[in-house]
C-alpha positions as CSV (number, residue, x, y, z in Angstrom):
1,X,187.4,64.7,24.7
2,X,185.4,61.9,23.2
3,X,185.6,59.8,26.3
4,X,184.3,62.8,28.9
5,X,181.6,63.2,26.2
6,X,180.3,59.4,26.7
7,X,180.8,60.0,30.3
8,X,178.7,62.3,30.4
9,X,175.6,60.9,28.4
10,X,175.8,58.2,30.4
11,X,175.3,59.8,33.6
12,X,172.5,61.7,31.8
13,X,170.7,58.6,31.1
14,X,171.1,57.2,34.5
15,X,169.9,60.3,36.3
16,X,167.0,60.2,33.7
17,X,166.5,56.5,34.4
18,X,166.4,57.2,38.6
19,X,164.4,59.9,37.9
20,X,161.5,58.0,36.2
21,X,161.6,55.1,38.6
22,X,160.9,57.6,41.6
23,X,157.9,58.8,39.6
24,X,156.7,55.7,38.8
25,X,156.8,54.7,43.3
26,X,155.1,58.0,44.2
27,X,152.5,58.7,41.5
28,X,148.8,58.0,43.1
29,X,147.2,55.4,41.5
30,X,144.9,55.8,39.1
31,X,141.1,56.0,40.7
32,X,138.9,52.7,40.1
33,X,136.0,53.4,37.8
34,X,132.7,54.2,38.6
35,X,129.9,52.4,38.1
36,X,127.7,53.5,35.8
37,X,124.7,55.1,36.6
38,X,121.4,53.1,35.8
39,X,119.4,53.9,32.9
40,X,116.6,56.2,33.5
41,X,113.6,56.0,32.1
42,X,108.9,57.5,31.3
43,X,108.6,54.2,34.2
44,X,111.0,54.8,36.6
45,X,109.9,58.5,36.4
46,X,106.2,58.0,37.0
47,X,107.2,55.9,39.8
48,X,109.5,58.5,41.5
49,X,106.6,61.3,40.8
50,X,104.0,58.8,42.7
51,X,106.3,58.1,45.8
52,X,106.8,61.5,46.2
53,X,103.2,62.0,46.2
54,X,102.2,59.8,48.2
55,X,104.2,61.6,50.6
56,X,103.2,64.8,50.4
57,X,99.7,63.8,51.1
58,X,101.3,62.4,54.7
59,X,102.8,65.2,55.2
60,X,99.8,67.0,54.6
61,X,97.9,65.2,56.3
62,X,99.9,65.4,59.2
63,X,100.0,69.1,59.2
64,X,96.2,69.1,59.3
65,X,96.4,67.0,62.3
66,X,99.1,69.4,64.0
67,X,97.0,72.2,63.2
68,X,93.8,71.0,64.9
69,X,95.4,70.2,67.8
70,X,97.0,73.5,68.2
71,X,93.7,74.7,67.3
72,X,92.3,73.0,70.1
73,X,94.9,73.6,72.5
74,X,94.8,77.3,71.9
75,X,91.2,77.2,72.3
76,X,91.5,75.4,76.0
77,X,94.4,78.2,76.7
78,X,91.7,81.0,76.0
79,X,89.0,79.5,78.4
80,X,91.5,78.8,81.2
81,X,92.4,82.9,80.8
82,X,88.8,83.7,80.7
83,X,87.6,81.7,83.3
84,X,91.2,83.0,85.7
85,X,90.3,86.3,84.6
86,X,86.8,85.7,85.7
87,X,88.1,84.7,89.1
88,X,91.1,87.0,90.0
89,X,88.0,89.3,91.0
90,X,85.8,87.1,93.0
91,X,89.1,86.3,95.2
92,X,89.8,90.1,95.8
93,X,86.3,90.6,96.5
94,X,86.1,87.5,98.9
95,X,89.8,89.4,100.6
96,X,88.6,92.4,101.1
97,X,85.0,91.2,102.7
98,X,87.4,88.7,104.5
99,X,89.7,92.0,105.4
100,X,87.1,94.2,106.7
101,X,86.3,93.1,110.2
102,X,90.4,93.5,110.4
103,X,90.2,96.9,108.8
104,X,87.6,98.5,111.4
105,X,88.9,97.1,114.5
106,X,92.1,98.5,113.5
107,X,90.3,101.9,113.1
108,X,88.3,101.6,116.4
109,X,91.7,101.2,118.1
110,X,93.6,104.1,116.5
111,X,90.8,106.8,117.3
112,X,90.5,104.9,121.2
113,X,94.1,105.1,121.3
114,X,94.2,108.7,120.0
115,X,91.2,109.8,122.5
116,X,93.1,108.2,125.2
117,X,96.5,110.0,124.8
118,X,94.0,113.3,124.4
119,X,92.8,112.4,127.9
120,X,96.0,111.2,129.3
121,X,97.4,114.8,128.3
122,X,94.6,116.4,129.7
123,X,95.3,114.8,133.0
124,X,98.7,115.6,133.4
125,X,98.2,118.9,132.4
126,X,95.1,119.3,134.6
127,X,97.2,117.6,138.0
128,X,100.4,119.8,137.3
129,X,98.7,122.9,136.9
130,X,95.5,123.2,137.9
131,X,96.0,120.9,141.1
132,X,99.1,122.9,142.7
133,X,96.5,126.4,141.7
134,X,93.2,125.4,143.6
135,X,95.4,123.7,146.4
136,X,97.3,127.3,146.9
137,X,93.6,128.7,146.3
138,X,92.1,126.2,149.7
139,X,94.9,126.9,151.3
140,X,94.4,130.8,151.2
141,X,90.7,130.4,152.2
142,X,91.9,128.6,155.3
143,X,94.5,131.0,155.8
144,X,92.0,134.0,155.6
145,X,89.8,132.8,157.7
146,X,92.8,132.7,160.7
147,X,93.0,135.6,162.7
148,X,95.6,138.4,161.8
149,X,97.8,137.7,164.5
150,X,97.6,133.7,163.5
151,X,98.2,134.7,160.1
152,X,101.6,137.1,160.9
153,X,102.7,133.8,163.0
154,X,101.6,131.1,160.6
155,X,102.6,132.7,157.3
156,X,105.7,131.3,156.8
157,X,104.0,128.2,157.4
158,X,101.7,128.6,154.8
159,X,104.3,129.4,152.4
160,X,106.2,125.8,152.8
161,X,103.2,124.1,153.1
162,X,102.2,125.2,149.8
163,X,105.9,124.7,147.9
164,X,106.0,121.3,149.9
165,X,102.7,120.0,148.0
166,X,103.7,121.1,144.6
167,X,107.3,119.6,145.1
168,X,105.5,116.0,145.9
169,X,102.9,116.8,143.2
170,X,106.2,117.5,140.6
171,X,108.0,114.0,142.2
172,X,105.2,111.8,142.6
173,X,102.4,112.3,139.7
174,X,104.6,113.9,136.8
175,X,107.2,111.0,136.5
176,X,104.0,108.5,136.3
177,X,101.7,110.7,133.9
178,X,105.1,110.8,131.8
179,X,105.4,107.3,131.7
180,X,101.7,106.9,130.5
181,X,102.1,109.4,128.0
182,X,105.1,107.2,126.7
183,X,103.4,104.4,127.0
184,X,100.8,106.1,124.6
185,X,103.1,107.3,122.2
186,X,105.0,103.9,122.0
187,X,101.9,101.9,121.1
188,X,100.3,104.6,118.9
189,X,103.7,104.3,116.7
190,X,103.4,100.4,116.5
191,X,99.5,101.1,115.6
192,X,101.0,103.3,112.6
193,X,103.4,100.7,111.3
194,X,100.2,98.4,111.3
195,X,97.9,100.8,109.5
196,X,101.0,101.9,106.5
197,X,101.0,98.2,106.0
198,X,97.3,98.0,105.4
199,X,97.3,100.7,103.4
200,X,94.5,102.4,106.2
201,X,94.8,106.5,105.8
202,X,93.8,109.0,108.2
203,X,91.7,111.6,106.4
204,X,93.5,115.4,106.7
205,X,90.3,117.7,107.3
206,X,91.3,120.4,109.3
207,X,92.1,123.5,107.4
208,X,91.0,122.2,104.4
209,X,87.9,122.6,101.6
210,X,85.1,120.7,102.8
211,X,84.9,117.5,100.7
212,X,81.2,116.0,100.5
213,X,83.0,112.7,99.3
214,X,85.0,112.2,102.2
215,X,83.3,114.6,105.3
216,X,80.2,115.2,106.9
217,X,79.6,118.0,108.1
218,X,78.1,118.4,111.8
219,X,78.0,121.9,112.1
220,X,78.3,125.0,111.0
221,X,80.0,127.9,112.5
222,X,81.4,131.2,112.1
223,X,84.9,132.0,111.8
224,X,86.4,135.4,110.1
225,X,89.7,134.3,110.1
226,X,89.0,131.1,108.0
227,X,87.6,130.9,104.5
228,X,84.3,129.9,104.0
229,X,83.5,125.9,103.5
230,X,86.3,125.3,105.7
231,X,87.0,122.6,108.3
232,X,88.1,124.2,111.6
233,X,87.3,121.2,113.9
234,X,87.1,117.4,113.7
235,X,85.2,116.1,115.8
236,X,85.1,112.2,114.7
237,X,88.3,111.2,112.4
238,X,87.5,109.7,109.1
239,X,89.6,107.0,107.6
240,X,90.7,105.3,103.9
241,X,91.3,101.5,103.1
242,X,93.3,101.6,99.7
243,X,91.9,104.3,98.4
244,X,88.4,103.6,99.5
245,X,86.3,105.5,102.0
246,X,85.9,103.1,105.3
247,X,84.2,105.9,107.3
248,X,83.2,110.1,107.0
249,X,85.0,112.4,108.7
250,X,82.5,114.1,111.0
251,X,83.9,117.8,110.7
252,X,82.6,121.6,111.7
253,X,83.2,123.8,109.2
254,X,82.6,127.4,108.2
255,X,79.5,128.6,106.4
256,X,79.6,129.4,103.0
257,X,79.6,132.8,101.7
258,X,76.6,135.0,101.3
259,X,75.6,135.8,97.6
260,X,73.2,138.8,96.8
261,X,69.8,137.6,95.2
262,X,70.6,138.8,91.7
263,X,73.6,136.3,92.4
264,X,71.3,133.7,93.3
265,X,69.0,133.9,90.5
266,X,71.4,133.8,88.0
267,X,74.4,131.3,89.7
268,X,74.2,127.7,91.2
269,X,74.7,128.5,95.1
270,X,78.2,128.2,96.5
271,X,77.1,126.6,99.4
272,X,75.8,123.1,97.1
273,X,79.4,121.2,98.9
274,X,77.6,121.7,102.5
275,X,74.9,121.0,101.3
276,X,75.7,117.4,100.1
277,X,77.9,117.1,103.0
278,X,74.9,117.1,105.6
279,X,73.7,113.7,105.9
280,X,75.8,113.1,102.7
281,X,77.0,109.3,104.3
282,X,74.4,107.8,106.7
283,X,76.5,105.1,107.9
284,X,80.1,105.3,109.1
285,X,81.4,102.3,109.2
286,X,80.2,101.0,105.7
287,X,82.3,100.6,102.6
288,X,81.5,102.9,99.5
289,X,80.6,100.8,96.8
């Protein structure tokens, strides 16, 4: 019993021995010492407080400097607005004076081309109806003047003669007139496109209030079935350019209404829009300023 009792503290003390050398190989070493700080004292202190002054007033100086050129470059900034402000106008001025002979030739066209499809309409209606009807109307002179038995033998004549020349009227002039009239149409579309993109308007007159800022009125007339100071005919189109009057429609319109004398002594008279409207533009083609 004594022997496993020595046994046993001996392994104790060797397992406490290992134990303590494998602390000792991985413990850290102990840190080196810092140095010590050096004494601080009223002189290093002063001269600490003086550096940093020093610069602060750099930095302040500095500042100033950054801030008068900021100054100055905001200052340039503002006269470069001004004077592009100042200038944006002049160049749309300088546009639309440049724009203008542009702007009326494109006007003169549309109302020749307009006037020319009028006409071209007129013709076709005046050589396929009214030609065929005063040829059938010769044709009967000449027949009447015929004796009655040349007109029992010749009648039948007479009748194909007269289907014959409305047949080659039908195949020869309306296939042509039709192809004008296209034609018309065709270039008055492309004309349209033209004036949307200039932002040119056709002024809307007829059946409408007459408008002393936009019409001039030619003449006056009476109509029951309109209301009075109405536009029942335009007889020269009038025309916008970005909201701007190029030219005064030339209208007939209605006469105003008639107002008992009490009424007139007492009211402004109704008729003061016609009034203004007569000789309201003097010029047609000028710009209203």
């Amino acid at each position: 019993m004594a022997l496993d009792t020595e046994d046993i503290l001996r392994r104790f003390q060797q397992w406490l021995t290992q134990t303590s050398q494998e602390l000792e190989q991985t413990a850290e070493p102990p840190p080196a010492a810092e140095p010590s700080a050096p004494p601080v004292g009223l002189l290093q202190l002063i001269e600490a407080f003086t550096a940093l002054r020093h610069e602060l007033k750099l930095q302040t100086k500095s500042a100033r400097g950054l801030e008068d050129s900021l100054q100055a470059a905001l200052g340039g900034l503002d006269g470069a607005i001004e004077q592009f402000r100042g200038v944006q106008p002049q160049e749309t001025a300088a546009a639309e004076k440049a724009a203008r002979p542009m702007v009326e030739s494109l006007i003169e066209l549309d109302e020749a081309l307009r006037r020319g499809e009028k006409a071209a309409a007129a013709t076709q209606r005046r050589l396929l109806e009214e030609t065929p009807q005063r040829l059938a109307e010769c044709l009967q002179q000449r027949f009447a003047q015929l004796s009655a038995w040349r007109r029992w033998r010749c009648r039948r004549w007479q009748a194909e003669v007269l289907q014959l020349c409305r047949q080659q009227l039908d195949e020869t002039q309306a296939p042509v007139l039709s192809l004008l009239t296209e034609g018309y149409q065709l270039i008055g579309a492309r004309l349209q496109r033209m004036l949307t993109e200039h932002r040119i308007e056709r002024l809307a007159c007829i059946g409408r209030r007459v408008d002393p800022t936009r019409m001039k009125v030619i003449e006056l007339v009476d109509a029951p079935d309109a209301a009075p100071e109405t536009v029942v005919d335009e007889l020269r189109p009038g025309y916008v350019w970005r909201g701007q009057v190029v030219r005064y429609a030339e209208v007939r319109a209605t006469r105003a209404a008639v107002q008992s004398a009490d009424a007139d002594d007492n009211a402004p008279a109704e008729d003061a829009g016609l009034s203004s409207a007569f000789g309201g533009a003097e010029t047609d083609g000028d710009f209203e300023r």
